[in-house]
N, C-alpha and C positions, 0 to 999 in steps of 0.2 A: 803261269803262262796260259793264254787261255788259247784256245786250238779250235780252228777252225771247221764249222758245221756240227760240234756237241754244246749239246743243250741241256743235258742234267746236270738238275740242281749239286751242290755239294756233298747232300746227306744220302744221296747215291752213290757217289765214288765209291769204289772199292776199296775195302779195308786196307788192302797193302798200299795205297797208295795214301794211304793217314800216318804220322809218325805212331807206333803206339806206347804204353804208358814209360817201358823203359825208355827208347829217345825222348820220349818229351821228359823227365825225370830228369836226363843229363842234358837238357838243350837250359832247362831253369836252372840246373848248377849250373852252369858255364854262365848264363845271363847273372845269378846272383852275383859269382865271384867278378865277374866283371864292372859290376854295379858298384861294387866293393872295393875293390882296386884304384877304379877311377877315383870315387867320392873319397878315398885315403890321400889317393894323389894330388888332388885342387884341395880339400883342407891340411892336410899336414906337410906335401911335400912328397914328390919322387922319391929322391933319398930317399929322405928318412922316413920311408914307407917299406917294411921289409913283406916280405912272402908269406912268414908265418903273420905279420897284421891280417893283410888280406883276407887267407884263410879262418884267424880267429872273425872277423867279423863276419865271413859269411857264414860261420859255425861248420867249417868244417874240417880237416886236418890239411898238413900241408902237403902228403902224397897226394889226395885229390885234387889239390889246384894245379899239381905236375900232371895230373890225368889229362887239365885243358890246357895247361899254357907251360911256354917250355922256360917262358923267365918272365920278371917282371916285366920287362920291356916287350915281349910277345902280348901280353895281356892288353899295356900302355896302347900299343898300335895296330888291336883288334878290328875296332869299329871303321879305322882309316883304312885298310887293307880291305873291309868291304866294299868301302865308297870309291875308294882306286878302280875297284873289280867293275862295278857299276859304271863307272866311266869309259873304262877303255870297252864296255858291250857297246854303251852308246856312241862312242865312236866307230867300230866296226858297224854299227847298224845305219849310217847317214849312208844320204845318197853317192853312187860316186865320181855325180856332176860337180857336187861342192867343191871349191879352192878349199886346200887344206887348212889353213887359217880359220877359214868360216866355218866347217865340219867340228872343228874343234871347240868351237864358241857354240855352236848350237849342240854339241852333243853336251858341251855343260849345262848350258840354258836347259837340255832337255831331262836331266837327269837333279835338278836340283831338288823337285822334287819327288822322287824314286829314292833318292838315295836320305833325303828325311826321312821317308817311312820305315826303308830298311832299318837304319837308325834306332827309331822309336820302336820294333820289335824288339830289340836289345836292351836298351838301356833310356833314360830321359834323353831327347835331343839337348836339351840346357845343359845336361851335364857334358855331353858329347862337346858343346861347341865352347865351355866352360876350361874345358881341357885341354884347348888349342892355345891358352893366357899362359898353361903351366909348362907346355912344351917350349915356345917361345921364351921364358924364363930360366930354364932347366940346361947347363949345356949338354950333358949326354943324351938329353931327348931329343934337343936341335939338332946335335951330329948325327943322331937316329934316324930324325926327319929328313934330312937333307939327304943323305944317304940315300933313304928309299924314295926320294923325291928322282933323284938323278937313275935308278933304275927304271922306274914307274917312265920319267921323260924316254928311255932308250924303247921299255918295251912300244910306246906309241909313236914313236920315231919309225918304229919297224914295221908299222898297222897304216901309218900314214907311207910310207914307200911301196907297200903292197898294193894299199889304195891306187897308187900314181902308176906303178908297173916301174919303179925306178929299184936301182941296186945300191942297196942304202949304203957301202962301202965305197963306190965308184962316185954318186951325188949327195953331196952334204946339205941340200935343202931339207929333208926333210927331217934332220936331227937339229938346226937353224930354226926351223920354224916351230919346233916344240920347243925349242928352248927359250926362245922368244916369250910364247905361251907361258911356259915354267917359271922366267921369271916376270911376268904379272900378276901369276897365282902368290908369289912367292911376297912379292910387295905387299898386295893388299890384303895377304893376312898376317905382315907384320904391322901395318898401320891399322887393320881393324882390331890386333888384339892388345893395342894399346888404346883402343875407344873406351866409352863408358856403354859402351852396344856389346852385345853378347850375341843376340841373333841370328838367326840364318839368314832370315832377308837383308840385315844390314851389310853382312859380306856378299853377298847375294847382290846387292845393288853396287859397294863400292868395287866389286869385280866386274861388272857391266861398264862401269864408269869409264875403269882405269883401260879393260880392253878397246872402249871407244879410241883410246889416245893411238896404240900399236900403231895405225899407217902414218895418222899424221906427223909424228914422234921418228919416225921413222924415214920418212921420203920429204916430208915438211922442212920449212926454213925456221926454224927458231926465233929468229932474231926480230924485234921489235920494229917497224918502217917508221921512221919519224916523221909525222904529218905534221 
């Protein structure tokens, strides 16, 4: 975060505020085993990817992968749990002139690329977005997903009623209109992870696309006018 009116360089900062050799030592165990985890899980298979896999690949035992993650599926829904975090900032952080529909489209737009880079701190983003084909295949990953999908919609159901000044238990607009949101995220990454696209720009545009639709889809006539 950069703070306004300081101007030294990085190789000033003060030591405490560098991780030193011990965190960084466990910041690269936790990336390798997660590196490890993934790439067992897109070639072999959820299942039949056990804990001690994991661990033998990234050469280490299986007490240290209980050091990072508390099951396989904590490990599975690492990198997603960041990119949730990053969104619901960029949502707190929009204006709060925005209709909440729009706040939420721009705090994606604006976060798409923020939360690539976080990404690629951790691990390959290819592998990252490679892992959304295995979930989507997987049923106890989908149950997973969906599950924390429908928290993740509550916590910003709650950020968007704060925004408005409404009592999210008295107006149910604002649980509506993330769910709305929820499921267009929820569509075009079951139709993009059945493409021959893996990308982030290609979900990237067909969630631009599909969000185009929301008002018209919504308030619009459907029906064909016979000319």
């Amino acid at each position: 975060m950069k703070v306004a009116g300081t101007s030294a360089p990085p190789e000033t900062a003060p030591a405490a505020s560098r991780p030193g050799l011990r965190e960084l030592k466990k910041q690269r165990t936790r990336d390798l085993l997660l590196r490890s985890a993934l790439e067992l899980f897109t070639a072999r298979g959820y299942e039949e990817t056990t804990v001690d896999d994991i661990a033998e690949a990234a050469d280490v035992s299986q007490r240290t992968f209980f050091r990072y993650f508390a099951s396989k599926e904590d490990a599975a829904f690492f990198v997603s749990r960041l990119a949730e975090s990053r969104f619901v900032d960029a949502v707190l952080a929009r204006p709060p002139e925005e209709a909440p529909l729009d706040a939420l489209r721009m705090a994606l737009t604006e976060s798409w690329n923020t939360i690539g880079e976080a990404v690629e701190q951790l691990i390959p983003l290819e592998l990252h977005m490679r892992f959304y084909r295995v979930i989507e295949s997987t049923p106890a990953l989908l149950a997973a997903h969906l599950r924390r999908a429908t928290e993740l919609e509550e916590e910003i159901a709650r950020v968007v009623a704060a925004r408005e000044g409404l009592d999210i238990d008295r107006d149910p607009r604002p649980r509506v209109v993330v769910a709305v949101f929820g499921a267009v995220m929820r569509v075009t990454e079951r139709i993009w992870s059945a493409r021959d696209e893996v990308g982030l720009a290609a979900l990237r545009d067909l969630t631009t696309a599909y969000l185009d639709q929301v008002a018209p889809a919504l308030t619009g006539n459907w029906r064909r006018t016979e000319t």
